[in-house]
C-alpha positions in Angstrom: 10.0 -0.2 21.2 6.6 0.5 20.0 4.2 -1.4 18.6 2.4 0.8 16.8 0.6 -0.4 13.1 1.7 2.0 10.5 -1.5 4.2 9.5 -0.4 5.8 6.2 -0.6 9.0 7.4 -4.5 10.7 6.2 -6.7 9.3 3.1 -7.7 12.8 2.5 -5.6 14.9 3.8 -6.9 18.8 4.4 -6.2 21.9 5.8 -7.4 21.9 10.1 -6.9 19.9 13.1 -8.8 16.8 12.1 -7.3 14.9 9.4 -10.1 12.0 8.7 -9.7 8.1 8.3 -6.1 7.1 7.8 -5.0 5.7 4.4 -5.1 2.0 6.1 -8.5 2.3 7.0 -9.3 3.7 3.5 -7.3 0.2 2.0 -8.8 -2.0 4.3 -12.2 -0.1 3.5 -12.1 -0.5 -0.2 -10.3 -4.4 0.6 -13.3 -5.4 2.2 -16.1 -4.0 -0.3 -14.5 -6.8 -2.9 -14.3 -9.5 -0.8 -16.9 -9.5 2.0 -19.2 -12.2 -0.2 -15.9 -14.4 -0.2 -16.4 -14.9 4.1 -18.6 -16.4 5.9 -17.3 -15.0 9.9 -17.2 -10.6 9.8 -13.9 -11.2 11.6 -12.3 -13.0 9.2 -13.5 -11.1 6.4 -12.2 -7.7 8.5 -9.0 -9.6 9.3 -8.5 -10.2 5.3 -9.2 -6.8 4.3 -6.6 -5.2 7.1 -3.7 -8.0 5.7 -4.3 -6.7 2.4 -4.4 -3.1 3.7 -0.9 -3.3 5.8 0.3 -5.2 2.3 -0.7 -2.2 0.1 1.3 0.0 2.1 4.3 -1.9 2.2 4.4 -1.9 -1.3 3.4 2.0 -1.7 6.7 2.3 0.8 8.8 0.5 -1.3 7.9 2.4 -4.6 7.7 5.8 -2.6 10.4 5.7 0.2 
């Protein structure tokens, strides 16, 4: 069994080899931006902002099985 965190799959996805930041990082990314006044410790602000991330793409999961 693997333990592996869901990525997504690519935020931008393109033509090649290299397909970029994953959509999770993009979420967490964007999570973050809004928030990072609302912490006082970079961990728990990062820690926020991934929660909401694995959250938005449970939801995009459910609507878009």
């Amino acid at each position: 069994m693997s333990n592996k965190i869901w990525e997504g799959g690519p935020a931008f996805p393109s033509p090649g080899a290299f397909d970029g930041m994953s959509l999770r990082d993009w979420f967490a990314g964007q999570a973050i931006s809004g928030a990072i006044g609302e912490f006082r410790v970079a961990r728990t602000a990062v820690e926020y902002a991934y929660l909401v991330a694995d959250t938005m793409l449970e939801a995009r999961e459910e609507v878009e099985p």
